[in-house]
Structure formats: structure tokens, C-alpha cells
C-alpha positions as a Markdown table, in Angstrom:
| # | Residue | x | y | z |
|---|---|---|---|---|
| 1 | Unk | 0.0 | 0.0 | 0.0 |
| 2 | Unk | 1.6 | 3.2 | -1.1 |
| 3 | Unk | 1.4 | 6.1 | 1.0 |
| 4 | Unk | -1.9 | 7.3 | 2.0 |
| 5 | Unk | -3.5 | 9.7 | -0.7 |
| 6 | Unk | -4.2 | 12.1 | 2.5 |
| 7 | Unk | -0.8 | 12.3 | 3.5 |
| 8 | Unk | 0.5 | 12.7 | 0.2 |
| 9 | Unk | -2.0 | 15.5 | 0.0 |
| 10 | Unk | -0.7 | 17.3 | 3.2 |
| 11 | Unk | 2.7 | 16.5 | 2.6 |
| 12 | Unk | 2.6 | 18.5 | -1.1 |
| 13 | Unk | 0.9 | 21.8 | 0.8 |
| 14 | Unk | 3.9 | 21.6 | 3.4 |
| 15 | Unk | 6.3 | 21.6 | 0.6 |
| 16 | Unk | 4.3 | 24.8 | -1.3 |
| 17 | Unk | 4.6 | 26.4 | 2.2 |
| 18 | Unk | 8.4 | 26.0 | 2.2 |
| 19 | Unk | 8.5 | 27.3 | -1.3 |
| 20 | Unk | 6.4 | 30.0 | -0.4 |
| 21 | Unk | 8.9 | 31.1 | 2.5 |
| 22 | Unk | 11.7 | 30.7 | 0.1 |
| 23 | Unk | 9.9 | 33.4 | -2.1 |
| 24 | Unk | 8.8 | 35.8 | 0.8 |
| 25 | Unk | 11.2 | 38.7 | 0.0 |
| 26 | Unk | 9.6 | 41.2 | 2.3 |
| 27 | Unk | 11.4 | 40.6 | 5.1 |
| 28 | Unk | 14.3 | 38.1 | 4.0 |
| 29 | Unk | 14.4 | 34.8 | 5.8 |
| 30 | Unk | 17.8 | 33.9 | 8.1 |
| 31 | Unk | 20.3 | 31.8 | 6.5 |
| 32 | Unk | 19.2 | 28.6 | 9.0 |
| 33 | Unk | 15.6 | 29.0 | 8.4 |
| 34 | Unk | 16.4 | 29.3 | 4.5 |
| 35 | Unk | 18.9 | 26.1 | 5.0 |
| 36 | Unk | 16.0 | 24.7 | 6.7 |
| 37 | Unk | 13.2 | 24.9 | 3.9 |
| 38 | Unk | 16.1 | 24.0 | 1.4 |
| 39 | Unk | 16.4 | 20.5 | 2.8 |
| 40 | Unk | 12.8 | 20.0 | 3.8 |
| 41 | Unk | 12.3 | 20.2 | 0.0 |
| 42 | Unk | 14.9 | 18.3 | -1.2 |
| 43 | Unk | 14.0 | 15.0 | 0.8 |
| 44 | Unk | 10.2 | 15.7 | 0.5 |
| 45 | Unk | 10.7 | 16.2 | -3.7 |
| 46 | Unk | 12.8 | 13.1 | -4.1 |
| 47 | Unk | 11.1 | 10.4 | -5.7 |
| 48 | Unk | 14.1 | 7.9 | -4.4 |
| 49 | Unk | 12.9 | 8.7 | -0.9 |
| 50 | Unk | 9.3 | 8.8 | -1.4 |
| 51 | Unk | 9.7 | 5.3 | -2.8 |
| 52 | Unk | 11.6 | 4.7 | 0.2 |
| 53 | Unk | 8.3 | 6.1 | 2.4 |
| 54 | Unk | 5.9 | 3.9 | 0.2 |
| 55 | Unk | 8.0 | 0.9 | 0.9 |
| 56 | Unk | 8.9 | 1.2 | 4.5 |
| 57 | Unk | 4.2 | 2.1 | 5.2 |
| 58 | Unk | 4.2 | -1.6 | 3.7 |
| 59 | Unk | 7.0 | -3.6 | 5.4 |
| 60 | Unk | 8.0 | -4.0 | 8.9 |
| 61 | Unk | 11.3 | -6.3 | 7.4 |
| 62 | Unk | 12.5 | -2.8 | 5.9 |
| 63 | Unk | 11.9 | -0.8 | 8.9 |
| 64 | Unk | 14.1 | -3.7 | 10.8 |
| 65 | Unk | 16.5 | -3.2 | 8.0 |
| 66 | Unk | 16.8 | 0.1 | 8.6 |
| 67 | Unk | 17.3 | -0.3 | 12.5 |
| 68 | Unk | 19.9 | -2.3 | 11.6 |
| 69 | Unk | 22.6 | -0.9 | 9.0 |
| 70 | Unk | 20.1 | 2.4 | 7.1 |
| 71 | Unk | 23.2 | 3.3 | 5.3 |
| 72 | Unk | 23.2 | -0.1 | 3.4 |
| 73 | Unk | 19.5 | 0.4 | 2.8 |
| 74 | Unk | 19.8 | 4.0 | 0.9 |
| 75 | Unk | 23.1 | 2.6 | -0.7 |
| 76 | Unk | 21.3 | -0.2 | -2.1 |
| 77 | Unk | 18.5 | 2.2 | -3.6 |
| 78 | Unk | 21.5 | 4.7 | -5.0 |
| 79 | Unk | 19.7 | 7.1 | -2.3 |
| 80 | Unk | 22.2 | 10.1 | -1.5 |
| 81 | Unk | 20.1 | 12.2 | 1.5 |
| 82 | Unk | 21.2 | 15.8 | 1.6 |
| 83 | Unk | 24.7 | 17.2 | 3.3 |
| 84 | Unk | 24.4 | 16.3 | 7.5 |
| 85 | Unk | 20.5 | 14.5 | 7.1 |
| 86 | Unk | 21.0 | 11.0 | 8.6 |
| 87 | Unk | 18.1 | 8.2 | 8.3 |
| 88 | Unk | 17.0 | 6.4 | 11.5 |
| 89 | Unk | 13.7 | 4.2 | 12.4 |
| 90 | Unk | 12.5 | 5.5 | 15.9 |
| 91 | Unk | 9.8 | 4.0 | 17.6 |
| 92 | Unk | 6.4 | 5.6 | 17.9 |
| 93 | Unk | 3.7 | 6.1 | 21.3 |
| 94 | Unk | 0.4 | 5.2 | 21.9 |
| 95 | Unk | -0.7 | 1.9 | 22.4 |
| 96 | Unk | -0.3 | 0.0 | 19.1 |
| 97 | Unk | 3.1 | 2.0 | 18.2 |
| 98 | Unk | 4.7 | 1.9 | 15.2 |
| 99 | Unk | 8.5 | 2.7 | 13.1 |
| 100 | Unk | 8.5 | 6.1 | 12.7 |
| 101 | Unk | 11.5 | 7.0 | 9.5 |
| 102 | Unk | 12.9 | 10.2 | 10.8 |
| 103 | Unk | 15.5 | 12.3 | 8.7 |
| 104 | Unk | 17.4 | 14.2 | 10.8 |
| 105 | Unk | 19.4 | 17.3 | 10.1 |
| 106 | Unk | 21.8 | 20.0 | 12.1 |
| 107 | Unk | 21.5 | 23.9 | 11.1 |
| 108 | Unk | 24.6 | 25.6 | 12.6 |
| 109 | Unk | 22.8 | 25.3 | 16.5 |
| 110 | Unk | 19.5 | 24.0 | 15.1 |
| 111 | Unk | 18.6 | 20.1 | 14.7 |
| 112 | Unk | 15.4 | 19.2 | 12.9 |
| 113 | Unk | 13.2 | 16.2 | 12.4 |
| 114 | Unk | 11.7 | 15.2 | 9.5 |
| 115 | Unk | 9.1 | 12.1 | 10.5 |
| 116 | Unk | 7.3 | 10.1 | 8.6 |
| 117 | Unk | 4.7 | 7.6 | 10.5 |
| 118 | Unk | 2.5 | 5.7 | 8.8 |
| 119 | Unk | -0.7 | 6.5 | 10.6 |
| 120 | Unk | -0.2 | 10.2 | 10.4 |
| 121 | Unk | 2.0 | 10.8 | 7.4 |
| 122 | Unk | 5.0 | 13.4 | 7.5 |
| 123 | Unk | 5.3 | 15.9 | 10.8 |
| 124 | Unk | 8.6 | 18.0 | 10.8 |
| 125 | Unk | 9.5 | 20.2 | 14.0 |
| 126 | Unk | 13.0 | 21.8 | 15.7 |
| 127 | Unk | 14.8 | 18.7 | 17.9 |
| 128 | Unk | 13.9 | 19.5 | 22.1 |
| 129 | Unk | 15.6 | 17.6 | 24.9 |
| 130 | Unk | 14.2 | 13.8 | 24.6 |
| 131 | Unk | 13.5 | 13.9 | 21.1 |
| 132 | Unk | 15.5 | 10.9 | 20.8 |
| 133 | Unk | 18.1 | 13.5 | 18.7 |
| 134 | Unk | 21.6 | 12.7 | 18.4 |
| 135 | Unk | 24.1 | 14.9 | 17.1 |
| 136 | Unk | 24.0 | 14.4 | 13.3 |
């Protein structure tokens, strides 16, 4: 099952809202914050890594593959991520939780997280204490 038509659906409007800040020019953005939507876009426009998403929404063997050696599993696909994103399968809450894939990048002082769980589809947000963020 590919990923959910919904979450495509909100996934494309973040992307045009990261474009849209890109293009703001009355008040110019900082260079994190433009760094920021740069590489939100890039992993969110790659096909490779949407492919990726579709695949790991259908198998739990690819989210254990990930858990094990993530490198091996981008390599095999001829993924490249962006300059300082890493790939790691966290574990999600509630009571029936499930792999999350978070992409996780460093901004000079800034670390963000780029989710994707398969219940609620993509959720990006600035790193806090117990985030599960490692230096990347």
C-alpha cells in the first residue's frame, strides 16, 4: 500500500509552504531558516525517498533493515540524503506503536526532524531535549 492519498495530499501543501517562504522577499528569511526549507524540500521532492516512504508504510522487514545498517539500505537504492540528514527508524507512542523513519538534520545550532509515521504521514519540528536527537 503506497502512501496514504491524504498524507501525500498534506505533505505536497507543506512543501508549497516551504516554497512560499523561500519566495517571501519582504522581510528576507535567516540563513538557518532558508537552509531549513532547502532540505525540507529536497527530501520531500525526491522520488528515491518517497519510494523509500511507500516501501517502509508496507514492510516492517525494511523498517528492521533500517534499524539495523540504514546506510546499506539507501546505498542499495542509489539514495544520496542531503549534506548532514541521517536516516533512523524510531519507535512511535500510543498503544499500538509503530516505526516512525525520521530524517534528521543540524543547522549551525539548530537540529530538525523530519518524521514520517505511517498513521499520520509526514510531521517535521525543531529537535527539544528527549527527542531521541543525536548529534547528526
Amino acid at each position: 500500500m503506497p502512501i496514504h492519498p491524504l498524507h501525500r495530499e498534506r505533505l505536497e501543501r507543506a512543501l508549497e509552504a516551504h516554497e512560499t517562504a523561500l519566495q517571501y522577499t519582504d522581510k528576507p528569511l535567516s540563513p538557518t531558516r532558508t537552509k531549513v526549507h532547502r532540505v525540507l524540500l529536497e527530501l520531500g521532492r525526491d522520488d528515491d525517498i518517497l519510494k523509500l516512504i511507500d516501501d517502509f508504510v508496507d514492510s516492517p522487514q525494511l523498517a528492521d533493515e533500517i534499524r539495523y545498517d540504514g546506510y546499506s539500505v539507501l546505498s542499495a537504492r542509489g539514495i544520496k540524503l542531503p549534506e548532514t540528514v541521517t536516516m533512523k527508524v524510531v519507535n512511535g507512542n500510543g498503544k499500538d506503536p509503530q516505526p516512525i523513519l525520521r530524517f534528521q538534520f543540524t543547522v549551525r545550532s539548530l537540529t530538525v526532524l523530519a518524521d514520517w509515521d505511517p498513521k499520520s504521514g509526514a510531521c517535521t519540528r525543531a529537535a527539544v531535549a528527549g527527542d531521541g536527537a543525536s548529534a547528526a
